[in-house]
N, C-alpha and C positions, 0 to 999 in steps of 0.2 A: 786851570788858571789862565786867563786870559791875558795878553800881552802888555805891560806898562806902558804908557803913553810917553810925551815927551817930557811933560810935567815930572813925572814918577822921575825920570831918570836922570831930569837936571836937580832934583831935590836931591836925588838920592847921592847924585858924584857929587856934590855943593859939599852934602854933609860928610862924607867920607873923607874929600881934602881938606877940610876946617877943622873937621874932628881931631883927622892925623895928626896936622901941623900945630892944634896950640895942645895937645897932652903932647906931641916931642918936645914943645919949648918950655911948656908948663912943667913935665917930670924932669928936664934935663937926664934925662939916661943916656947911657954912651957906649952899652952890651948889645948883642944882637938880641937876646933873648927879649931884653926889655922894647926893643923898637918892634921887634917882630909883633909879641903882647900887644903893642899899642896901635899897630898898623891893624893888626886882627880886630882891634876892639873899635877903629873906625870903621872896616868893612861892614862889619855884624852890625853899627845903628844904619852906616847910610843904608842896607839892606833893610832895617828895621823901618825906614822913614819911607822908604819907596815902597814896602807892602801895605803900609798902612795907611797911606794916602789914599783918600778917596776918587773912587775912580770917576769920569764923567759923565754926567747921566743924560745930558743934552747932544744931540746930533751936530755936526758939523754946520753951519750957516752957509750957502753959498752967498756972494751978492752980485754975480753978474747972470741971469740967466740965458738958455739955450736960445741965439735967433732963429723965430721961423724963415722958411724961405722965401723970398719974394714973392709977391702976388704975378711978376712977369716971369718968373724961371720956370723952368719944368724940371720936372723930379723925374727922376730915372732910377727905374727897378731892373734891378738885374731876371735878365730870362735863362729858363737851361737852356743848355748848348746841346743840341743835336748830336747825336752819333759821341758824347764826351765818353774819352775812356775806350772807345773802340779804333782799332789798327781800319783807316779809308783807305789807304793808297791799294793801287792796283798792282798787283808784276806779276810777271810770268814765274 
């Protein structure tokens, strides 16, 4: 299963606090059993709305792209290093 987007996850907590909030105001219940039940049965859709959200099938757009480098700059490539890794110093 690959990872929900941002979309998936603002659907899904959207519908889980809306859910909650109008069956508490809607049932009036005032038990733990019954808020529990109705907190559970927000979780299980906003879960239900964020899996089944279509996921996106288009790639990212960028709209600035990479500057080349100056036609007057020089480009610099790294060279190895001589002797890298190896003890130089001298001693007795």
């Amino acid at each position: 299963m690959q990872r929900p987007n941002a979309a998936q996850l603002t659907y899904g907590s959207a519908t889980v606090v809306l859910t909650t909030v109008a069956l508490l105001l809607l049932s009036g219940t005032t038990t733990t059993l019954g808020i529990t039940v109705i907190c559970l049965a927000g979780l299980l859709l906003g879960l239900l709305v964020a899996v089944t959200m279509p996921p996106r099938t288009t790639g990212v757009k960028t709209t600035a792209p990479t500057p080349a480098p100056a036609a007057h700059e020089e480009v610099r490539v790294p060279t190895a290093r001589v002797g890298a890794g190896v003890d130089t110093r001298t001693g007795s």
